[in-house]
PQR file of N, CA, C, O and H, with PARSE charges and radii, in Angstrom:
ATOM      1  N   UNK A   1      -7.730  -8.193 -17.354 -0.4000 1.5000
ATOM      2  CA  UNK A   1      -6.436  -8.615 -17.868 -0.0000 2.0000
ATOM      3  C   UNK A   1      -5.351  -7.593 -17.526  0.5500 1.7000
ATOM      4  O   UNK A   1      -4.203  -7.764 -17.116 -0.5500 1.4000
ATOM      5  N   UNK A   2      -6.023  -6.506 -17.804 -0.4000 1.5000
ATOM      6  CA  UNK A   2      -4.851  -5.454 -17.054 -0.0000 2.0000
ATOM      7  C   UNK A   2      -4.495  -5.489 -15.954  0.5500 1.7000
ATOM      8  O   UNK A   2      -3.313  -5.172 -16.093 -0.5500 1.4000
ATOM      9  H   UNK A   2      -6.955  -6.367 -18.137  0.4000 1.0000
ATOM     10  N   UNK A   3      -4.674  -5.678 -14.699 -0.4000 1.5000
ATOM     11  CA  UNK A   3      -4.220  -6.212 -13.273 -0.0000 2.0000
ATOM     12  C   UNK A   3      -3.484  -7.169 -13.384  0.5500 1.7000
ATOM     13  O   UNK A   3      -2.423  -6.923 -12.812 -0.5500 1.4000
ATOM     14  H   UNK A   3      -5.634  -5.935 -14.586  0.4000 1.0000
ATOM     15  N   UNK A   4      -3.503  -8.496 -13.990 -0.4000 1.5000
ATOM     16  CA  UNK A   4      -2.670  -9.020 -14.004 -0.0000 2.0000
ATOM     17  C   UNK A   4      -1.156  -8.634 -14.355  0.5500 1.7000
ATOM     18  O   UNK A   4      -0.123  -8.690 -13.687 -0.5500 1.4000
ATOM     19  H   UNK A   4      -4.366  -8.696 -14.455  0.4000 1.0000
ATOM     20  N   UNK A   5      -1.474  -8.144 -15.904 -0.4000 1.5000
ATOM     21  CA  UNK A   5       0.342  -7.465 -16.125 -0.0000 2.0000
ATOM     22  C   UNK A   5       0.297  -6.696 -14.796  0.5500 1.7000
ATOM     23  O   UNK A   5       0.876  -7.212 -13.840 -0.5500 1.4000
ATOM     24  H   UNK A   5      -2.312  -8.098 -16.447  0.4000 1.0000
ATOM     25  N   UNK A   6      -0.170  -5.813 -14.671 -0.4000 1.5000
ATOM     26  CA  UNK A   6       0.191  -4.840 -13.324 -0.0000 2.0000
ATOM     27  C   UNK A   6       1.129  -5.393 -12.508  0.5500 1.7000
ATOM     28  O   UNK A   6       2.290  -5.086 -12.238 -0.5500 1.4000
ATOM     29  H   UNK A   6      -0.641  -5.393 -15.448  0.4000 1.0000
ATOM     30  N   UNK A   7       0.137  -6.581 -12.048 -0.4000 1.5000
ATOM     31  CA  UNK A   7       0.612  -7.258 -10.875 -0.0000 2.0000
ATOM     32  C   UNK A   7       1.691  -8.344 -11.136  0.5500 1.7000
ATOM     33  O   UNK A   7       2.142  -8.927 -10.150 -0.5500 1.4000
ATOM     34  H   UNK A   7      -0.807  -6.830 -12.268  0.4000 1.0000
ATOM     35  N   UNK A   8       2.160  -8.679 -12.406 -0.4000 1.5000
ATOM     36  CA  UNK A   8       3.485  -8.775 -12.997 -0.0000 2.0000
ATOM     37  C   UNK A   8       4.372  -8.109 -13.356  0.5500 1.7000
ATOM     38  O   UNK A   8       5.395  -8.626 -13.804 -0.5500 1.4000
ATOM     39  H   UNK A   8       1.794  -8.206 -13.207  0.4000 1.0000
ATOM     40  N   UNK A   9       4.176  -6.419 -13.226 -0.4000 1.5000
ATOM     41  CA  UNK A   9       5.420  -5.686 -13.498 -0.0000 2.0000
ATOM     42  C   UNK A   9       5.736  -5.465 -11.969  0.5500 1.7000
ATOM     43  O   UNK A   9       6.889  -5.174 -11.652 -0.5500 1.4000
ATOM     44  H   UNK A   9       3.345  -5.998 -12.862  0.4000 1.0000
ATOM     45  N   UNK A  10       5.068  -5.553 -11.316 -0.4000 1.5000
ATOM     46  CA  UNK A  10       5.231  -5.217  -9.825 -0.0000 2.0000
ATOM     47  C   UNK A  10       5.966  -6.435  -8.867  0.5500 1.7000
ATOM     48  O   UNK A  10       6.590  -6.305  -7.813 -0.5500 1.4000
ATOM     49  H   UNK A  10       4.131  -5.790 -11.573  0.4000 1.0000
ATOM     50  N   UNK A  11       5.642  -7.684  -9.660 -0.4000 1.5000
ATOM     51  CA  UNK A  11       6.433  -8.624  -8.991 -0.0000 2.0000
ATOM     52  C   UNK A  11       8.049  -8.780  -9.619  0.5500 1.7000
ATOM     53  O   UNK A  11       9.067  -8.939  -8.946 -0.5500 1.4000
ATOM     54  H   UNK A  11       5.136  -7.791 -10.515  0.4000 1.0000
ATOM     55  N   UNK A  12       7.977  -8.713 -10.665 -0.4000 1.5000
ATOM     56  CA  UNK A  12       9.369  -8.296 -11.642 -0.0000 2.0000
ATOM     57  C   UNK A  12       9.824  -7.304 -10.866  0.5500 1.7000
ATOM     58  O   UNK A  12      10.724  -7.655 -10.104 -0.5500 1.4000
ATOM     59  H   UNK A  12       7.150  -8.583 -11.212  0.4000 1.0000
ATOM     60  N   UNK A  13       9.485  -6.135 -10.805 -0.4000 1.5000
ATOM     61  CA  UNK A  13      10.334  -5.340  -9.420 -0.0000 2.0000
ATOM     62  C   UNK A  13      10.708  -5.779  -8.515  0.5500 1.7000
ATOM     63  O   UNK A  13      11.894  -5.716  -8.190 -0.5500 1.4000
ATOM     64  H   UNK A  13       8.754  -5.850 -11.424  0.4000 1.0000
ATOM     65  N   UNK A  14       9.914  -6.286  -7.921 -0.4000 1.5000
ATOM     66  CA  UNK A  14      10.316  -6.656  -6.367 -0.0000 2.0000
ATOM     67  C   UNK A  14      11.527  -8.007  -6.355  0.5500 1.7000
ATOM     68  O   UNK A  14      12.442  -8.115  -5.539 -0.5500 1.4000
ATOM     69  H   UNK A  14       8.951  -6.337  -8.185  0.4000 1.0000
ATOM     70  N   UNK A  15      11.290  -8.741  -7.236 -0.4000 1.5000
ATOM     71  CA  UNK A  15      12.270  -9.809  -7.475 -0.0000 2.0000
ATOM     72  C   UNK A  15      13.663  -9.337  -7.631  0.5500 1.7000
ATOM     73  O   UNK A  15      14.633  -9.656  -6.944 -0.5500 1.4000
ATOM     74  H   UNK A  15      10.546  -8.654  -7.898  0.4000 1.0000
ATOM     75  N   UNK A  16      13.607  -8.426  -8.763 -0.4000 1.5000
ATOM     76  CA  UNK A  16      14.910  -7.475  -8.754 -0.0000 2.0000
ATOM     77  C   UNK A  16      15.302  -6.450  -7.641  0.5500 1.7000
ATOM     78  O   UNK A  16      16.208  -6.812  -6.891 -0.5500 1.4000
ATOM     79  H   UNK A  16      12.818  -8.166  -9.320  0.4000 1.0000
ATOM     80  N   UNK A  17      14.984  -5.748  -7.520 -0.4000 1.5000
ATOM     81  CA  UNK A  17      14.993  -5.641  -6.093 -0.0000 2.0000
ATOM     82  C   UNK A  17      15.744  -6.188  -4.784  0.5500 1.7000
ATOM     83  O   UNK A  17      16.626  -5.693  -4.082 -0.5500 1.4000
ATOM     84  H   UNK A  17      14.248  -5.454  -8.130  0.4000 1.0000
ATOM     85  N   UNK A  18      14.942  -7.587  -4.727 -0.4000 1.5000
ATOM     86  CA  UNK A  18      15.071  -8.244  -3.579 -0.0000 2.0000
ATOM     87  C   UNK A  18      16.509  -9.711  -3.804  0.5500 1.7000
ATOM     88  O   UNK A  18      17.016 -10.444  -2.955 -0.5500 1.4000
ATOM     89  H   UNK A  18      14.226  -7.989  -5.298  0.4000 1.0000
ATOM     90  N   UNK A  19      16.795  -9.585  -5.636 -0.4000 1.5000
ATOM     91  CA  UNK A  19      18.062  -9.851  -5.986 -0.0000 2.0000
ATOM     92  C   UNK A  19      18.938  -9.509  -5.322  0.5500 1.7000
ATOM     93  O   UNK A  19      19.603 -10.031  -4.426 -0.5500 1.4000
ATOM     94  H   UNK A  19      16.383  -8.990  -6.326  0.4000 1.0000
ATOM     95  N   UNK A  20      18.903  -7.889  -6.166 -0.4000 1.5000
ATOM     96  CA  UNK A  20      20.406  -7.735  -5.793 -0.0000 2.0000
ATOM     97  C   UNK A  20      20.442  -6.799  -4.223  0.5500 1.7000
ATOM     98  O   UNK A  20      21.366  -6.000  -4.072 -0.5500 1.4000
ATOM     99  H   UNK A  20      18.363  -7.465  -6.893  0.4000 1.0000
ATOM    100  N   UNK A  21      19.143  -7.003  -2.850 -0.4000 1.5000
ATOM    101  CA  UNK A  21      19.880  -6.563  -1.919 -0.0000 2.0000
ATOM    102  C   UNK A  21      20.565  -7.854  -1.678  0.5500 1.7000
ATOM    103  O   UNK A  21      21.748  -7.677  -1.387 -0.5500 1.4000
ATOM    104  H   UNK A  21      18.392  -7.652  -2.973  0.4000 1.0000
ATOM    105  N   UNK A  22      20.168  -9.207  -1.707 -0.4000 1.5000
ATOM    106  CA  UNK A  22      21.079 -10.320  -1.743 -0.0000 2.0000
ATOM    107  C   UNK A  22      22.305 -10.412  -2.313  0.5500 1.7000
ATOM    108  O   UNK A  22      23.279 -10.894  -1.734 -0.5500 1.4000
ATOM    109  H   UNK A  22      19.207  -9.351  -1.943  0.4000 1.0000
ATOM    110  N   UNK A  23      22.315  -9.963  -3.451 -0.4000 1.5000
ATOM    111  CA  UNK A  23      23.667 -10.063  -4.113 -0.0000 2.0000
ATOM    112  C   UNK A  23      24.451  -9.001  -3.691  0.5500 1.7000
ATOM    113  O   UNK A  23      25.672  -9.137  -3.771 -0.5500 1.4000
ATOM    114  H   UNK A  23      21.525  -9.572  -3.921  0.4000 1.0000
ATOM    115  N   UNK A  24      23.803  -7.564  -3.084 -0.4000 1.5000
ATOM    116  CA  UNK A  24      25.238  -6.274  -2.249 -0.0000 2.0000
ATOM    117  C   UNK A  24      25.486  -7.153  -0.569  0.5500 1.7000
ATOM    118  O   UNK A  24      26.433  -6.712   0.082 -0.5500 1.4000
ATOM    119  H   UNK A  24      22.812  -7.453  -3.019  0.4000 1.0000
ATOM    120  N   UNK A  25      24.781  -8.172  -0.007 -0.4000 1.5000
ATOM    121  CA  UNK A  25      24.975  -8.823   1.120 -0.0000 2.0000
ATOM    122  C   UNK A  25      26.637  -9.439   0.916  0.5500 1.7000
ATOM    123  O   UNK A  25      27.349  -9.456   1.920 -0.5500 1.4000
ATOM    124  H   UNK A  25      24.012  -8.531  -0.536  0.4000 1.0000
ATOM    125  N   UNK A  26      27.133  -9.872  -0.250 -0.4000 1.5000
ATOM    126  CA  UNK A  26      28.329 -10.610  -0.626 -0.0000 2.0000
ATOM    127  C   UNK A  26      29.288  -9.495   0.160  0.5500 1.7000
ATOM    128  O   UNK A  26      30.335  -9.851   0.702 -0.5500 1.4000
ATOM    129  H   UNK A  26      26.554  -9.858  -1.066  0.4000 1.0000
ATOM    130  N   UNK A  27      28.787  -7.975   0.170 -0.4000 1.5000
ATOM    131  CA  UNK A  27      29.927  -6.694   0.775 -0.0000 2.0000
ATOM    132  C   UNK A  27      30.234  -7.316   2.158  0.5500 1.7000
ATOM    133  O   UNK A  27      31.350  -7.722   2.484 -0.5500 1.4000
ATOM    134  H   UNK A  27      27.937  -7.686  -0.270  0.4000 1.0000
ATOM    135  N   UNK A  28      29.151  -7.349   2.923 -0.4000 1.5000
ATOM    136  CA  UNK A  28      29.221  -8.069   4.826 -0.0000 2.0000
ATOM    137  C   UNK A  28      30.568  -9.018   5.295  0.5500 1.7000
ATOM    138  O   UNK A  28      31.196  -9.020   6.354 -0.5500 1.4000
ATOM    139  H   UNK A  28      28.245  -7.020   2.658  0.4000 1.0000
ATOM    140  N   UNK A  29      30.752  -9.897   3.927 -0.4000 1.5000
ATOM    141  CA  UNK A  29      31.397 -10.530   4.878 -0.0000 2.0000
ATOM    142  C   UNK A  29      33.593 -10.066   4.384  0.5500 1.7000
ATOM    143  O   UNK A  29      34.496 -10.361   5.168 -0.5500 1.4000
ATOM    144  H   UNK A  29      30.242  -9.896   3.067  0.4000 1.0000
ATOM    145  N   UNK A  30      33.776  -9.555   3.384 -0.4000 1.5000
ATOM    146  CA  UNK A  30      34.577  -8.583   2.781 -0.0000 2.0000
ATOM    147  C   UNK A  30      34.906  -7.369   3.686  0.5500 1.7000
ATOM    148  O   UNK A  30      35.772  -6.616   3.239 -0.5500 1.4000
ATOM    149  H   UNK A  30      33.043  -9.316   2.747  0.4000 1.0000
ATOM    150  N   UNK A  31      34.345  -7.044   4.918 -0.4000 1.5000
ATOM    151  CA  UNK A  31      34.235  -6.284   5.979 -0.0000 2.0000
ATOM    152  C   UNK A  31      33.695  -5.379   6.103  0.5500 1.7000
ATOM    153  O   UNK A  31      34.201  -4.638   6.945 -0.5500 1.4000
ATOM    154  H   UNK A  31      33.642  -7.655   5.282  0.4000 1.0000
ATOM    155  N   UNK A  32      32.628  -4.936   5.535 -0.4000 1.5000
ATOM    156  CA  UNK A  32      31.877  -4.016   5.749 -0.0000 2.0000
ATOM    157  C   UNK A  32      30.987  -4.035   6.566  0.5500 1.7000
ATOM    158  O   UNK A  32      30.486  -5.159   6.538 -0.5500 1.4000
ATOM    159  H   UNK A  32      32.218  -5.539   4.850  0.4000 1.0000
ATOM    160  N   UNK A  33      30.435  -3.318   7.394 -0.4000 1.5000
ATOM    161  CA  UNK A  33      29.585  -3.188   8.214 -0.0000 2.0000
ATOM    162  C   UNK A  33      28.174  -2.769   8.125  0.5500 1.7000
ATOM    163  O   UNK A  33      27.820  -1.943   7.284 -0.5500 1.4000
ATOM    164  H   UNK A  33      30.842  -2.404   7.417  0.4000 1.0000
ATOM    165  N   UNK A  34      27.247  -3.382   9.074 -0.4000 1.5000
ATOM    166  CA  UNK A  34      26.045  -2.872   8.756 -0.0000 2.0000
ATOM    167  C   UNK A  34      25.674  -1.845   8.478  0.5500 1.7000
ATOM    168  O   UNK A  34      25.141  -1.777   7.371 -0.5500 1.4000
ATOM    169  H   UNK A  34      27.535  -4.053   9.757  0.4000 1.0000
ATOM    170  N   UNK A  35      25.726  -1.022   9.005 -0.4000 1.5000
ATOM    171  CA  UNK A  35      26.034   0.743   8.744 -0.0000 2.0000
ATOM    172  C   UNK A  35      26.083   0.765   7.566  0.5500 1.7000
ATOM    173  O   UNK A  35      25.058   0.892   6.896 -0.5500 1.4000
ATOM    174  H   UNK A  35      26.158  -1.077   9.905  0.4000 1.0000
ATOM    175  N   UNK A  36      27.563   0.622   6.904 -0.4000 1.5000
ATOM    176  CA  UNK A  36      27.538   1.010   5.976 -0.0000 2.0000
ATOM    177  C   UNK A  36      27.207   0.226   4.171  0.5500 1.7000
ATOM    178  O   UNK A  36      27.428   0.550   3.004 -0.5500 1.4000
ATOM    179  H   UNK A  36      28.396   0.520   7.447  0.4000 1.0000
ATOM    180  N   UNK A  37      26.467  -1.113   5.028 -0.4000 1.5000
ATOM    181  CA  UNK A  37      25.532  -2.071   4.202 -0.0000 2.0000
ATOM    182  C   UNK A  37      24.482  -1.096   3.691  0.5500 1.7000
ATOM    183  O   UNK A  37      24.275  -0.959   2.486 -0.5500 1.4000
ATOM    184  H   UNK A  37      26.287  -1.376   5.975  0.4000 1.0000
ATOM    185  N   UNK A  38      23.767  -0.364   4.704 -0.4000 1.5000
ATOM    186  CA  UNK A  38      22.077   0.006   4.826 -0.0000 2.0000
ATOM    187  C   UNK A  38      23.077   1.397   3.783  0.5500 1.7000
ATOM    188  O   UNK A  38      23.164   1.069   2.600 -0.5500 1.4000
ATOM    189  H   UNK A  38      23.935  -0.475   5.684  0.4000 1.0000
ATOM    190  N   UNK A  39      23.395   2.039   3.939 -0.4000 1.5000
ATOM    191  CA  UNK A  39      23.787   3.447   3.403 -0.0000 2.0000
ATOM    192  C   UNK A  39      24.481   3.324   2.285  0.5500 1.7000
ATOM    193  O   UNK A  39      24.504   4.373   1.640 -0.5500 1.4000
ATOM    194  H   UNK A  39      23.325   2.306   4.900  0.4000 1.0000
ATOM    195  N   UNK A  40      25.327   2.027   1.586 -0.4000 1.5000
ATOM    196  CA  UNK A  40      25.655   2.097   0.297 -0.0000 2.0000
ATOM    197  C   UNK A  40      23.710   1.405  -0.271  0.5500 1.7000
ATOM    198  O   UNK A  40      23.156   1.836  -1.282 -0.5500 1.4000
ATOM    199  H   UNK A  40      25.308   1.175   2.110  0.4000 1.0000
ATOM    200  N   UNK A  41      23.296   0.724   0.333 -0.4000 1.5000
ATOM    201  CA  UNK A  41      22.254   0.363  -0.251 -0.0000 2.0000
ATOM    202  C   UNK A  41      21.145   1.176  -0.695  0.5500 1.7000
ATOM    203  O   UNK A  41      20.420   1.024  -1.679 -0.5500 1.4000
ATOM    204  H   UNK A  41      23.746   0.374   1.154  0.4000 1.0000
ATOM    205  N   UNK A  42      21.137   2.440   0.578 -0.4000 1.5000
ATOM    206  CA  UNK A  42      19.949   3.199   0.456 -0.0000 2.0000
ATOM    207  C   UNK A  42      20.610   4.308  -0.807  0.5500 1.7000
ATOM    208  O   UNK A  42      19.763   4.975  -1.400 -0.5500 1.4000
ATOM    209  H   UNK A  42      21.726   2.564   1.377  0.4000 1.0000
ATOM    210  N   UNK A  43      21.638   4.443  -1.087 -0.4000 1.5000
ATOM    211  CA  UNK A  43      22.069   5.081  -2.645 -0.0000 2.0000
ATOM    212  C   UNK A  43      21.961   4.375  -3.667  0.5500 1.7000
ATOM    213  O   UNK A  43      22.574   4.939  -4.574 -0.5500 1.4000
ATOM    214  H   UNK A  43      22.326   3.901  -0.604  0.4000 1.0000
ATOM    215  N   UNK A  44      21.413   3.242  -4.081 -0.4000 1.5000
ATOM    216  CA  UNK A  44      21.469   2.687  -5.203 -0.0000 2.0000
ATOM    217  C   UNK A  44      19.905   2.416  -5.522  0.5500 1.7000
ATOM    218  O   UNK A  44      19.128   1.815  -4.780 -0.5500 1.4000
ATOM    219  H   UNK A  44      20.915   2.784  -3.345  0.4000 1.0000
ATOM    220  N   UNK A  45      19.572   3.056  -6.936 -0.4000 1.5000
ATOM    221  CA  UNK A  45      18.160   2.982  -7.071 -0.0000 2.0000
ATOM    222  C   UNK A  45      17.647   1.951  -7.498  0.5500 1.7000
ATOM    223  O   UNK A  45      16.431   1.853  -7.665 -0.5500 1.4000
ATOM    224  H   UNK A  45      20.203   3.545  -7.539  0.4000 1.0000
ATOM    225  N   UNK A  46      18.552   0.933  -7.765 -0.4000 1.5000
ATOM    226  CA  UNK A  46      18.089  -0.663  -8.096 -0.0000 2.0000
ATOM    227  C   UNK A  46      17.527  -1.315  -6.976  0.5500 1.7000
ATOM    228  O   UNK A  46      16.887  -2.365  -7.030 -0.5500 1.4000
ATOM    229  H   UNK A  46      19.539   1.012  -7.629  0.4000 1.0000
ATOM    230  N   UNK A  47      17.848  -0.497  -5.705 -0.4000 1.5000
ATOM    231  CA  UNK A  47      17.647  -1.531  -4.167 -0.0000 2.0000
ATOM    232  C   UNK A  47      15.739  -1.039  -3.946  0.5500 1.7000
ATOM    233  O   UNK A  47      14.788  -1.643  -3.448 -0.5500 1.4000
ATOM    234  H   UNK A  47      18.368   0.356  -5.662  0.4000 1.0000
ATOM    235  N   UNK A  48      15.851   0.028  -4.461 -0.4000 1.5000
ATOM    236  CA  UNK A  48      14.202   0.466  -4.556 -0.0000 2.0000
ATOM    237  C   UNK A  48      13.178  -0.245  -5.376  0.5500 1.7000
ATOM    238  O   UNK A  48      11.973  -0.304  -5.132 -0.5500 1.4000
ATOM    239  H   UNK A  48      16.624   0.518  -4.865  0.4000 1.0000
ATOM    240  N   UNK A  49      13.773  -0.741  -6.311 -0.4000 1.5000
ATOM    241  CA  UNK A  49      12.821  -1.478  -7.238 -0.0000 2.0000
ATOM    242  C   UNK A  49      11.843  -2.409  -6.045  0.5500 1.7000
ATOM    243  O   UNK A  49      10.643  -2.302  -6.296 -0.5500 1.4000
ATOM    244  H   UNK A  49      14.752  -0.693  -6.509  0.4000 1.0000
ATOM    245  N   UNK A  50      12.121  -3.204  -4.929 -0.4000 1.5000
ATOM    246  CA  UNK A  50      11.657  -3.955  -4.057 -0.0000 2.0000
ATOM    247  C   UNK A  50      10.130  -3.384  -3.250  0.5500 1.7000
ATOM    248  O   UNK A  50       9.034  -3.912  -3.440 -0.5500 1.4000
ATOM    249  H   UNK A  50      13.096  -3.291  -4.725  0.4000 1.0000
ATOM    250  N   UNK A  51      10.342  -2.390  -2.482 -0.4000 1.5000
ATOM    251  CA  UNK A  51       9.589  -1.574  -2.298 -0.0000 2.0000
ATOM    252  C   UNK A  51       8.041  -1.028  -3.590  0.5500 1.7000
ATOM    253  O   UNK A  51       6.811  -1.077  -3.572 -0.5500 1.4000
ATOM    254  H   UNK A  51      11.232  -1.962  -2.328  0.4000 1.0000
ATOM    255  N   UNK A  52       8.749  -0.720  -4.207 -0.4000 1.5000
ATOM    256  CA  UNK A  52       8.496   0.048  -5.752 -0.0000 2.0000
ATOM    257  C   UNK A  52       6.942  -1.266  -5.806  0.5500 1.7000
ATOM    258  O   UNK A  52       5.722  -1.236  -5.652 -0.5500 1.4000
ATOM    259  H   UNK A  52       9.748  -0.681  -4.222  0.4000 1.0000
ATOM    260  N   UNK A  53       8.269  -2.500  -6.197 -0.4000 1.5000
ATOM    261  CA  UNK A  53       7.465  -3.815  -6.610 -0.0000 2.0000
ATOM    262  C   UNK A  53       6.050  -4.182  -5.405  0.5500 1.7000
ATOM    263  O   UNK A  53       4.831  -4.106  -5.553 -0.5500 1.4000
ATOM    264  H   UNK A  53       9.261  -2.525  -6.322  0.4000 1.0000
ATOM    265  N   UNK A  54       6.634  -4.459  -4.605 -0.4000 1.5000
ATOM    266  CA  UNK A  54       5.621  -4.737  -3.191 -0.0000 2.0000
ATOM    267  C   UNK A  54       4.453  -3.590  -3.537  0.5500 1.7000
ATOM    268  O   UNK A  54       3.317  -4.039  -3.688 -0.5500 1.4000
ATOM    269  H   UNK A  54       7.625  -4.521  -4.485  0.4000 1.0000
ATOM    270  N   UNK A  55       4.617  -2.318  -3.657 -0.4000 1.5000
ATOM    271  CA  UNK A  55       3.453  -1.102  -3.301 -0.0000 2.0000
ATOM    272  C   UNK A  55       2.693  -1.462  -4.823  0.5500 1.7000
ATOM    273  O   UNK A  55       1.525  -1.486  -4.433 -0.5500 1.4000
ATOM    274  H   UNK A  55       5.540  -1.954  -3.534  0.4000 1.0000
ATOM    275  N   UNK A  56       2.636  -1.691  -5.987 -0.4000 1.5000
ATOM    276  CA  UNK A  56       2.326  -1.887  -7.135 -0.0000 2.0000
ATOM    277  C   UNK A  56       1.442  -3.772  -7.148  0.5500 1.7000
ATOM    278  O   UNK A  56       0.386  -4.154  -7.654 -0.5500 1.4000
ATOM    279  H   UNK A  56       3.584  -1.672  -6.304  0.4000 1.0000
ATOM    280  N   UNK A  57       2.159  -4.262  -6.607 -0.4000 1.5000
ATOM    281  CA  UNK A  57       1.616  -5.748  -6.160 -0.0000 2.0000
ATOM    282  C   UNK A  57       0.398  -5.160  -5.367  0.5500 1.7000
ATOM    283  O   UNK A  57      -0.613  -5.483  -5.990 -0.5500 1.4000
ATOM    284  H   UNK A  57       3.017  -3.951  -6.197  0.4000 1.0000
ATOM    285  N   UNK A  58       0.176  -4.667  -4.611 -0.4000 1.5000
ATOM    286  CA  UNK A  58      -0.581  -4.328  -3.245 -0.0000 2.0000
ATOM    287  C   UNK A  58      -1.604  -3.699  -3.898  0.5500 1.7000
ATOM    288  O   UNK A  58      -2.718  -4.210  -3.787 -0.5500 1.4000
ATOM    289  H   UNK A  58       0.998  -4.404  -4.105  0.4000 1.0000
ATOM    290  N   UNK A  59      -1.448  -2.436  -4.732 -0.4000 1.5000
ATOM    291  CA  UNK A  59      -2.415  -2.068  -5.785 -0.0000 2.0000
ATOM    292  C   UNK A  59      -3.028  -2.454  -6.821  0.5500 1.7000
ATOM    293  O   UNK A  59      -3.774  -1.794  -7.546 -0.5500 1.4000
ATOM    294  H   UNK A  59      -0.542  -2.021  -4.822  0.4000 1.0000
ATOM    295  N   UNK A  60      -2.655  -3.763  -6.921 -0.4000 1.5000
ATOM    296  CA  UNK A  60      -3.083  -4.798  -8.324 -0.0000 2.0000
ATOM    297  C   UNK A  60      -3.976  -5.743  -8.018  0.5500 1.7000
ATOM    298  O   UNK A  60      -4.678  -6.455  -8.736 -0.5500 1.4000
ATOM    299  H   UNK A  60      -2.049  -4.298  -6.332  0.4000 1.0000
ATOM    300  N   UNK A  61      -3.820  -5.629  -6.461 -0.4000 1.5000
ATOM    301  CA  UNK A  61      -4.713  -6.908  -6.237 -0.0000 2.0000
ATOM    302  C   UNK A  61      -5.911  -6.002  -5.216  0.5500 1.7000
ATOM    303  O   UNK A  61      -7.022  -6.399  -4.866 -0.5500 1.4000
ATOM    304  H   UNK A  61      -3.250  -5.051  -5.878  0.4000 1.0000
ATOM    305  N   UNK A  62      -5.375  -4.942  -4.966 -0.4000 1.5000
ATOM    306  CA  UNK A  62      -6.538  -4.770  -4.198 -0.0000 2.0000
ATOM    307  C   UNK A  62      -7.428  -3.298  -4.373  0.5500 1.7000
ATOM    308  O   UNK A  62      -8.189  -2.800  -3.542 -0.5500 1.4000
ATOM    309  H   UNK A  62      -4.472  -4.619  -5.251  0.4000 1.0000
ATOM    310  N   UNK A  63      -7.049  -2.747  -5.818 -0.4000 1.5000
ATOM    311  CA  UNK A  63      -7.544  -2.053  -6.551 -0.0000 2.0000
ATOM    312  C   UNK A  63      -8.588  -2.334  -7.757  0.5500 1.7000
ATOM    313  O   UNK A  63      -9.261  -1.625  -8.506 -0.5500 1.4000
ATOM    314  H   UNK A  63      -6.431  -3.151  -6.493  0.4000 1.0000
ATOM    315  N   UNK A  64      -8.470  -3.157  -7.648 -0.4000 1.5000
ATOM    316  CA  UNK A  64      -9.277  -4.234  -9.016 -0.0000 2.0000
ATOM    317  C   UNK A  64     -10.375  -4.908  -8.288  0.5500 1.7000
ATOM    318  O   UNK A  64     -10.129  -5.813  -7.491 -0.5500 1.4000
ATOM    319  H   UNK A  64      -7.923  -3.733  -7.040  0.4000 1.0000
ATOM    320  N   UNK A  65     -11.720  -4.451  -8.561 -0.4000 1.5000
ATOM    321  CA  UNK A  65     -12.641  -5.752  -7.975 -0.0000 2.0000
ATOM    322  C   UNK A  65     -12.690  -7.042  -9.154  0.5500 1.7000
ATOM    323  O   UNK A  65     -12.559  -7.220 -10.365 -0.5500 1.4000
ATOM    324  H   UNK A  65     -11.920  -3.715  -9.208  0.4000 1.0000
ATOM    325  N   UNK A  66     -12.987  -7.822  -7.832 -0.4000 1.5000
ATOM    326  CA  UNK A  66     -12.929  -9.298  -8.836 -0.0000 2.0000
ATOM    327  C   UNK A  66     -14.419  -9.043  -9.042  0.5500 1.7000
ATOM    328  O   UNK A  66     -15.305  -8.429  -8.447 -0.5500 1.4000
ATOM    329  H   UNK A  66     -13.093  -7.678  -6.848  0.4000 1.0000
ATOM    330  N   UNK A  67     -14.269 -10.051 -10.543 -0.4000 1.5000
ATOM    331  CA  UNK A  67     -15.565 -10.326 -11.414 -0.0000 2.0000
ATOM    332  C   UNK A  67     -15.994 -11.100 -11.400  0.5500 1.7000
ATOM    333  O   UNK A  67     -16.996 -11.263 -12.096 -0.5500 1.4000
ATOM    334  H   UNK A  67     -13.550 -10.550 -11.026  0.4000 1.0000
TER
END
């Protein structure tokens, strides 16, 4: 039962995460540039949650033998 939450706090990350790099995409067309898409993004620690989520997913399912 514990893998499962695991592997639900890890997808809850990644969802958030993978929100709001969608929702800082709204900057692109306001004129910002890729450049400086990737570099306001890579400062904001909400854009990590994605990553975060994915590596925690990856360990939930394949850290746990099935029973």
């Amino acid at each position: 039962m514990g893998h499962v939450v695991f592997f639900l706090i890890g997808f809850g990350l990644a969802v958030t995460g993978g929100v709001t790099l969608i929702a800082y995409m709204n900057f692109l067309p306001a004129g910002v540039s890729w450049l400086e898409y990737f570099l306001f993004v890579g400062g904001r620690i909400e854009c990590y949650f994605l990553p975060i989520g994915l590596f925690i997913m990856t360990v939930a399912i394949y850290s746990f033998p099935n029973k």
